[in-house]
C-alpha positions as a printed Julia matrix, in Angstrom:
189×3 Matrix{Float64}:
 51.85  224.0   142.62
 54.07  226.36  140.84
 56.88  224.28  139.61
 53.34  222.35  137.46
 52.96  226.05  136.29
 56.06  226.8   135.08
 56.76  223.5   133.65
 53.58  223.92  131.89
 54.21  227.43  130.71
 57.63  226.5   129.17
 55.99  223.45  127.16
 53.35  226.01  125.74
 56.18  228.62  124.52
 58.17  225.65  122.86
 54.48  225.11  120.88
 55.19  226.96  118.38
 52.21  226.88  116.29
 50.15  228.61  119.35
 50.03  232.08  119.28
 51.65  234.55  122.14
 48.35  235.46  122.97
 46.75  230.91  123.25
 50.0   230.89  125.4
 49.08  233.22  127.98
 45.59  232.83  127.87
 46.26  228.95  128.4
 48.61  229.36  131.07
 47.08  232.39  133.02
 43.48  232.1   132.09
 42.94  235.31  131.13
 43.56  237.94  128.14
 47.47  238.85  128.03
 48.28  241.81  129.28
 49.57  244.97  126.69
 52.69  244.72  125.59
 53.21  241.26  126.59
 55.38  238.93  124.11
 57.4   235.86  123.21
 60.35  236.34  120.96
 60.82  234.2   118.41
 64.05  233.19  119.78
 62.77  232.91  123.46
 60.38  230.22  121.85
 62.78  228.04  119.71
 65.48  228.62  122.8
 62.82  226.92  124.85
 61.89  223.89  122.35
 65.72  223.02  122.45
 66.32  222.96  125.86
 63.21  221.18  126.64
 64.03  218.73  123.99
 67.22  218.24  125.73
 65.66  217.49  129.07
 63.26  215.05  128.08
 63.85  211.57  128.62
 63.63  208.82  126.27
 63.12  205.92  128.05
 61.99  205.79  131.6
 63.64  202.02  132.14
 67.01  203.71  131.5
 67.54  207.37  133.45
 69.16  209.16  132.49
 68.34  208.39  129.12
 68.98  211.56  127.75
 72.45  213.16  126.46
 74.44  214.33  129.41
 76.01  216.83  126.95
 72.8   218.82  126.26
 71.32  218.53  129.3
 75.09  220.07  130.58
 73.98  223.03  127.93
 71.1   223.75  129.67
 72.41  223.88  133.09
 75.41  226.23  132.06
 72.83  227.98  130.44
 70.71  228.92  133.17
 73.64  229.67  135.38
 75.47  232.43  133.11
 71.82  234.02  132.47
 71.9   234.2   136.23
 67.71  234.93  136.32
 67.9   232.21  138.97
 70.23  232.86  141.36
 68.17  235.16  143.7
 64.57  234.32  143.3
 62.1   235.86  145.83
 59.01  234.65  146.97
 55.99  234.43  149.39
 55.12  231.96  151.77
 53.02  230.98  153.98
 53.09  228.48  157.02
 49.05  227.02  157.92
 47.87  224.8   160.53
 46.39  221.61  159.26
 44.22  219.52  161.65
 45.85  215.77  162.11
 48.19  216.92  159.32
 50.41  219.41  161.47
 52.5   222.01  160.3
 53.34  222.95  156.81
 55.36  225.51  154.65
 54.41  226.43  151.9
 56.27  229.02  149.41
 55.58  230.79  146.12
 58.48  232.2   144.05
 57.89  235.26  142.16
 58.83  235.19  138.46
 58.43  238.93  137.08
 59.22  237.98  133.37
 58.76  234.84  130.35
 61.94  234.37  130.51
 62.58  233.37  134.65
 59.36  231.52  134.43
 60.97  229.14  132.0
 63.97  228.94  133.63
 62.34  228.09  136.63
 61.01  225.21  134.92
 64.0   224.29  133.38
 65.62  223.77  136.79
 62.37  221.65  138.17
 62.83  219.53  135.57
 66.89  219.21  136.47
 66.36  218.9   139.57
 66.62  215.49  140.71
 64.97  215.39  143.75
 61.77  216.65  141.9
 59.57  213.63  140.31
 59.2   216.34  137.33
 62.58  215.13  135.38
 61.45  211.81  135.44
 58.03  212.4   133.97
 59.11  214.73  131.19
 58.8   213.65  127.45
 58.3   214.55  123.95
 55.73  212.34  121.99
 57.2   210.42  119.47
 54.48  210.58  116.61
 55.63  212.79  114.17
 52.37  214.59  113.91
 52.73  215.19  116.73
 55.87  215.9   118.63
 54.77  217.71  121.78
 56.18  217.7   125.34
 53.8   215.94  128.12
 54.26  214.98  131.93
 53.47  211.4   131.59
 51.36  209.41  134.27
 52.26  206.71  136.29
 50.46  203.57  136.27
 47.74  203.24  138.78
 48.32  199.59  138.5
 50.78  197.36  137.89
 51.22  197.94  133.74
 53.57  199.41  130.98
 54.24  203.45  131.63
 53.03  205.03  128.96
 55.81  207.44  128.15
 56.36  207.25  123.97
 53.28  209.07  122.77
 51.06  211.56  125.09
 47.51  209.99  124.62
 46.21  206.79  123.49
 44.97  208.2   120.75
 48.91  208.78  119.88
 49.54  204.95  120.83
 46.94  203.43  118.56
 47.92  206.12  115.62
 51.73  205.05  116.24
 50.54  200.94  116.35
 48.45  201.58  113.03
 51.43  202.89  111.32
 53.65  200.4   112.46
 51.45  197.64  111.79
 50.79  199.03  107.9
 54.78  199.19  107.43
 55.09  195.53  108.52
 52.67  194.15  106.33
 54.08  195.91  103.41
 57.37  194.87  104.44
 55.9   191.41  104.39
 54.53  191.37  101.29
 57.92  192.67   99.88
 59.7   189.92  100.78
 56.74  187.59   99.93
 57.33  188.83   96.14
 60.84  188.65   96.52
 60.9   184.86   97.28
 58.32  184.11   94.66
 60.6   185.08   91.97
């Protein structure tokens, strides 16, 4: 799955408090290889256009700007790291399953690999768009590829864990009651 791969490389770049070296080694799963690096600019680049391209709310697509998702798009096409991508392939047998293609691209450099994901997660006839979001506790403020519900239930697409959700609810619940109380005092007096 290499549009998972690329998608997930990007969101580790825009991390910036992980290292060059936790990027690769997360993404790759193995030491980087000499002379391998992320620009600074490559990395903040990456944050912003992946901030651009997450969605908000999944009850309302596309609930992102139009503008900076436009930004993106224009970006990738001048860059032009896109426009001839090669790849491998292969074509197996499955039994009962038939037939099936199957093709790799090959992204040489940092730099196509995130474009790449850029464009899965523009592409709208990829589930990846869709999915895409940046937790909304301010601790913590990362990108995830949200879950849908196995069941009927709420989509959890705000905050990337539970443990976000109950941290977020805590918060929320301690600002209410001292909003409360506020206006307790105030109509005492």
């Amino acid at each position: 799955m290499p549009e998972h791969a690329a998608i997930l490389f990007a969101m580790r770049v825009a991390n910036l408090s992980r290292s060059t070296r936790e990027v690769h080694e997360l993404t790759f799963g193995r030491t980087r290889r000499r002379g391998w690096a992320l620009p600074p600019e490559l990395r903040s680049q990456t944050e912003r256009e992946l901030d651009a391209l997450a969605a908000l709310d999944p009850q309302h697509p596309p609930s992102h700007d139009a503008d900076r998702r436009e930004g993106v798009v224009l970006r990738i096409l001048e860059d032009g790291r896109l426009r001839k991508i090669e790849g491998v392939g292969h074509a197996p047998m499955y039994p009962g399953s038939g037939f099936r293609i199957h093709w790799v691209p090959i992204l040489t450099s940092a730099e196509a690999m995130i474009d790449y994901a850029l464009a899965m997660l523009l592409d709208e006839s990829q589930p990846w768009g869709q999915l895409f979001f940046r937790c909304q506790l301010e601790s913590c403020n990362r990108f995830f590829i949200a879950e849908r519900p196995k069941y009927k239930g709420q989509f959890r697409y705000k905050y990337c864990s539970p443990e976000h959700q109950k941290a977020a609810d805590k918060t929320k619940v301690a600002e209410r009651v001292k909003r409360f109380r506020e206006r307790q005092k105030e109509s005492k007096r």
